[in-house]
N, C-alpha and C positions, 0 to 999 in steps of 0.2 A: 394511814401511811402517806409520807408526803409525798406529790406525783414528780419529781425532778424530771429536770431535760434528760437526763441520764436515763433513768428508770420509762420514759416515754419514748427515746431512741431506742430502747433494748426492746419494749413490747411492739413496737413499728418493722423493728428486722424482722423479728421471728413472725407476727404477723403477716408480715408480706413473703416470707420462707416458707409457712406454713401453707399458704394459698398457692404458692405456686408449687409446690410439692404435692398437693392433691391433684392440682388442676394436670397435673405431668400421670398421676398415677390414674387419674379418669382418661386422657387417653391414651396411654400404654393397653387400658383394659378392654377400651373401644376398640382401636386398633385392632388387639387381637380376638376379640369376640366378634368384630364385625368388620375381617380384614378387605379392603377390595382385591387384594391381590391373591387369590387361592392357590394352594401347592397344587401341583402340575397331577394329574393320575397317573397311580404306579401300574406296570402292566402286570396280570396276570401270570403266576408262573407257570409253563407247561408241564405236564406230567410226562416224568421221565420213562421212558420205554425200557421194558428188559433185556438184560445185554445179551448174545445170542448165546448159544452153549458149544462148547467147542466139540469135537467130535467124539464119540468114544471116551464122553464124560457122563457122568451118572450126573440126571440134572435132580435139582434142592426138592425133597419133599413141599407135598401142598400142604398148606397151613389147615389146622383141621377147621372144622366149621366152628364158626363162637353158638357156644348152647342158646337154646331157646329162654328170654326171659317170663315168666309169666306176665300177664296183664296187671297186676297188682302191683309193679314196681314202678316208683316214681322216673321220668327220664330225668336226665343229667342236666348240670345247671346251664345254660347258655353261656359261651364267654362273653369278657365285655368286647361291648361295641364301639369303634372311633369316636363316635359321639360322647360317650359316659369318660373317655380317658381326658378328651379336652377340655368338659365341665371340670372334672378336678385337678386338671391343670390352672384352670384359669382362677379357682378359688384359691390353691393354693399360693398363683402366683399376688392374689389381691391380699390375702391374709399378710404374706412376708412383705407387702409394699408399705403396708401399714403399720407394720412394729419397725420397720425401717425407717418410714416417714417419724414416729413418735420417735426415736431415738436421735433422730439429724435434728428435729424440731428443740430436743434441750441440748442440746449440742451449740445450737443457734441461738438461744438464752444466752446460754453462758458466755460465747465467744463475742456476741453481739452485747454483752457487759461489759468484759475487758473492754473491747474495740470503741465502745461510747467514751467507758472512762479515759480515755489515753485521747482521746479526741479531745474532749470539756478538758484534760486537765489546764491549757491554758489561759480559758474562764476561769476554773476556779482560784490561779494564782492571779490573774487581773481583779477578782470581786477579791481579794485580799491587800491589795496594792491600794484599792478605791477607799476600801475601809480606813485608809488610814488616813489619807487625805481629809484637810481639813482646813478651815479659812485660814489658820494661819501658816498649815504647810503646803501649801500649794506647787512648792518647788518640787516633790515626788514625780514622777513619769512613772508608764507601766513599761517602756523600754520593752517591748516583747520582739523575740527572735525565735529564729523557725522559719518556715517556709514561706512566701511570698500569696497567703494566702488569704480568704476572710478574717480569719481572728484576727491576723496583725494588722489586717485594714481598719481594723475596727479598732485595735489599740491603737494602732497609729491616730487614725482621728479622733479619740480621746484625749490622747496626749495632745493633740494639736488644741482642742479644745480647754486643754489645763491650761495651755500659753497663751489662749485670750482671756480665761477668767484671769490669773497673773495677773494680766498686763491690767485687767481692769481694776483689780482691790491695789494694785499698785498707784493707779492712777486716780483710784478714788482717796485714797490715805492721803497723798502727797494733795489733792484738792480740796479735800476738808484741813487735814493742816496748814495749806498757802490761806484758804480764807479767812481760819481762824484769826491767822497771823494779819489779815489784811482788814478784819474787824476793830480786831483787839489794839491795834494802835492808833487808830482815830481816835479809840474811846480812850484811852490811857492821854492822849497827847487833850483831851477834850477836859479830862478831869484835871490836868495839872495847869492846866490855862485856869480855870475856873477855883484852884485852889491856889494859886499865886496871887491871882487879883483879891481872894478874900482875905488872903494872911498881909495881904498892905493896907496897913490905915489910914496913909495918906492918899489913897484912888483916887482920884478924881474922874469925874462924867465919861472925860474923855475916854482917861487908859480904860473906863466898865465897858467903854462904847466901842474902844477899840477888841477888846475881849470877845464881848458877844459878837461881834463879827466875824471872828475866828472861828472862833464857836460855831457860828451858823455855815460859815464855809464847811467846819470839819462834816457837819449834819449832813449836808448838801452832797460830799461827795461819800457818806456811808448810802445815802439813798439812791445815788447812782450805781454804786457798789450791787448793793440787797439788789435794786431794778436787773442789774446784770445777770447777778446769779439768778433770779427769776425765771427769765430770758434763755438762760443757760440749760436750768432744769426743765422748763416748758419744752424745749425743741431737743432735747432726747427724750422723750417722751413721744415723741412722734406727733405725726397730723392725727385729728381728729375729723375734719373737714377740708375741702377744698375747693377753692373757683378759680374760674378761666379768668385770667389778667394779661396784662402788657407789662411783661419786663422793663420797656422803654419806657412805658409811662411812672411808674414807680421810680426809676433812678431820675427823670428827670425834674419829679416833687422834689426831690429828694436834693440835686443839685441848684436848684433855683432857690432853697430857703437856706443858703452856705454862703459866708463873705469870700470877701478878693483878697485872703490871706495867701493864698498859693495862687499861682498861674494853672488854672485848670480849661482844659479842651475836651471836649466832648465829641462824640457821634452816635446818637441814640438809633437805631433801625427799629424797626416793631420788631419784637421778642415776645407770641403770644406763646402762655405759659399758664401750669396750673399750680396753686398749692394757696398758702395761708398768705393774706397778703401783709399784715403787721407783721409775722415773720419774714417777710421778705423785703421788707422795705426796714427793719431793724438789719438785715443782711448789706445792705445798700449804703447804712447810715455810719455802721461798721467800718466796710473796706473805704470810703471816701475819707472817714474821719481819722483812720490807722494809717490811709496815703499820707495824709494831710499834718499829721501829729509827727510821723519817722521821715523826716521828710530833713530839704538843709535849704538855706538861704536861698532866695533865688530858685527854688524848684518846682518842678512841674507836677501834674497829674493828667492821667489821659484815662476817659473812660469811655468805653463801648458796648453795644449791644447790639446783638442780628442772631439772627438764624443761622447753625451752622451744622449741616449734616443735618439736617432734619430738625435740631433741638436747638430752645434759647440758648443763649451762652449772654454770659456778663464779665466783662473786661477789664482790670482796674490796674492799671499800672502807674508807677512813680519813680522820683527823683530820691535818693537819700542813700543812706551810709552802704558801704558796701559792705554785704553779708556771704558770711561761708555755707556755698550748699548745704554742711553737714549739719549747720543749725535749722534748715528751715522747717524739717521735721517736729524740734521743739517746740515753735511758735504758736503751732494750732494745738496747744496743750495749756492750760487756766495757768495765770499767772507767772506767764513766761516772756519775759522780754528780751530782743538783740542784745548781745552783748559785744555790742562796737568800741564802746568804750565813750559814746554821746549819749548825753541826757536826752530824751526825746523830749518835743514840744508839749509844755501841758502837761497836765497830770493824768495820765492813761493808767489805766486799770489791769490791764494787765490779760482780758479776756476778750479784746475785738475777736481776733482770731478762732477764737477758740468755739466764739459765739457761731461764729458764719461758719466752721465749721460742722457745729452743731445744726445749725439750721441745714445744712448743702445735705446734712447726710438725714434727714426728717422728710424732704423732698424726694429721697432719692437719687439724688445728684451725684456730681463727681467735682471735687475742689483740687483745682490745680496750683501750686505754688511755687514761682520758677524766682532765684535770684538774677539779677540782671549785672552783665559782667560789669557798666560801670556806676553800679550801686543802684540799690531799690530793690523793689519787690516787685513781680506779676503777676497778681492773680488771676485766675480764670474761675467761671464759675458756670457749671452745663446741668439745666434743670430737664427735667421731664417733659412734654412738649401737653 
């Protein structure tokens, strides 16, 4: 038989009914077998005197004498004694406590059945909501109502938890589909370079020369691509390891091997910090390079690091298009770029964000993304200390 929650809530009532139903009936019996409180003594009753005779009455014959018995006859039975009437009180009172106790005891079965079942029923309609649920329909909730209590605590964060798996096979689909899409046309635009130059007979060196150059460009930025998504899938994956570093030190590697393409200021503070340092300095190379690319003529970047509240923080703010709060949410999501309505600098990929992202939340961090009222972005970045 199979042991259910049900059928183990029903043998736990009466279980614990039955124990305390003896443990009541052992001392009821104590009690009275072995009361500290003794009944009071009854007094004796006096023997009553005979009434006097009034005068000039004939008083009552005497009772004649009772005959002699012989010695041969047995005496008369003794009545019982207070002692023998409480023994069989008290057996009988233990007998009736006992078919009384067996009769409450399936009483308590049976009510402690109902009362499980009507408890679990909201289990068993949630394990029938879950069965149905499946990778592709994940839009189902178990929506449970009733009283404010553990079950629906418990539906309730199920449910909460269907709306981040959601949000994730949502965001893994739309990620595998943008890169498909962001493979697939290097290589398409790769083969029709390569199939133009062959169907002309007149080539010459040059236009082969100018071809394969194309070509090796297109190469070039699939291998930045593939690096990316490497990069990408490494750091939700989590650390494997970590060492103590300087935040300061790592952005400033990092800004010293960058041209005088933009007007960049700095102020490094030591920022000692722990985690992966190639991920952190791919983190660094990121925000400088995504300043640096969204960026408009003539514009700045400002980048800092210091101790704040006890923890690194890394600073990177910029000059460029002015962006609607309600997009900055998208940006840290693969293959999502502003939509200003300006071509950004460069051929960007489409995954800075998304990367340092990915990296902030592997550290344990917190990434902050504030749009700046006149135009840019701010990011902030607070690692573990």
């Amino acid at each position: 038989m199979r042991q259910t929650v049900r059928l183990r809530l029903t043998l736990l009532y009466s279980g614990l009914f039955l124990l305390a139903g003896a443990l009541l009936i052992a001392l009821i019996y104590f009690l009275v077998e072995y009361s500290p409180f003794p009944e009071p003594p009854t007094a004796p009753a006096a023997p009553s005197a005979p009434a006097p005779a009034e005068p000039g009455a004939t008083p009552p014959p005497a009772a004649p004498p009772a005959p002699d018995r012989p010695d041969s006859a047995e005496p008369p039975a003794p009545a019982a004694g207070p002692d023998d009437r409480q023994a069989g009180s008290l057996r009988r009172l233990l007998v009736n406590s006992l078919i009384a106790l067996a009769v409450m005891a399936f009483a308590s079965m049976v009510l402690g059945w109902l009362m499980a079942g009507r408890v679990l029923r909201p289990l068993g309609e949630m394990t029938a909501t879950v069965r149905r649920i499946t990778a592709d329909r994940l839009d189902r909730r178990l929506a449970a109502s009733g009283p404010d209590d553990e079950l629906k605590e418990l539906a309730d964060t199920f449910d909460e938890l269907l709306d981040r798996l959601e949000a994730a096979f949502t965001a893994q689909r739309r990620f595998v589909a943008n890169a498909s899409h962001e493979l697939r046309t290097p290589l398409t635009l790769q083969q029709a370079m390569a199939e133009v130059a062959l169907a002309d007979p007149e080539a010459d060196t040059a236009s082969l020369r100018a071809v394969l150059e194309r070509l090796l460009a297109a190469g070039k930025h699939q291998e930045r691509l593939i690096e990316a998504l490497l990069t990408l899938a490494r750091s939700q994956q989590g650390l494997h390891h970590r060492q103590s570093l300087d935040l300061a030190g790592i952005t400033g590697q990092v800004l010293d091997r960058r041209g005088e393409e933009v007007r960049l200021t700095s102020a490094l503070r030591p920022a000692p910090a722990s985690g992966d340092r190639a991920l952190l300095e791919r983190l660094v190379v990121n925000l400088v390079d995504n300043a640096s690319r969204h960026n408009v003529p003539g514009g700045w970047i400002k980048v800092e690091t210091a101790v704040r509240s006890g923890r690194p923080t890394l600073r990177v703010a910029n000059s460029g298009p002015v962006i609607p709060p309600d997009q900055v949410p998208a940006l840290l999501e693969p293959f999502r770029r502003p939509a200003t309505g300006r071509k950004a600098v460069g051929d960007g990929l489409g995954l800075g964000l998304s990367i340092v992202a990915a990296i902030v939340g592997a550290h344990h961090g917190t990434l902050e993304v504030r749009p700046l009222p006149e135009g840019g972005l701010e990011v902030t970045v607070t690692l573990q200390p």
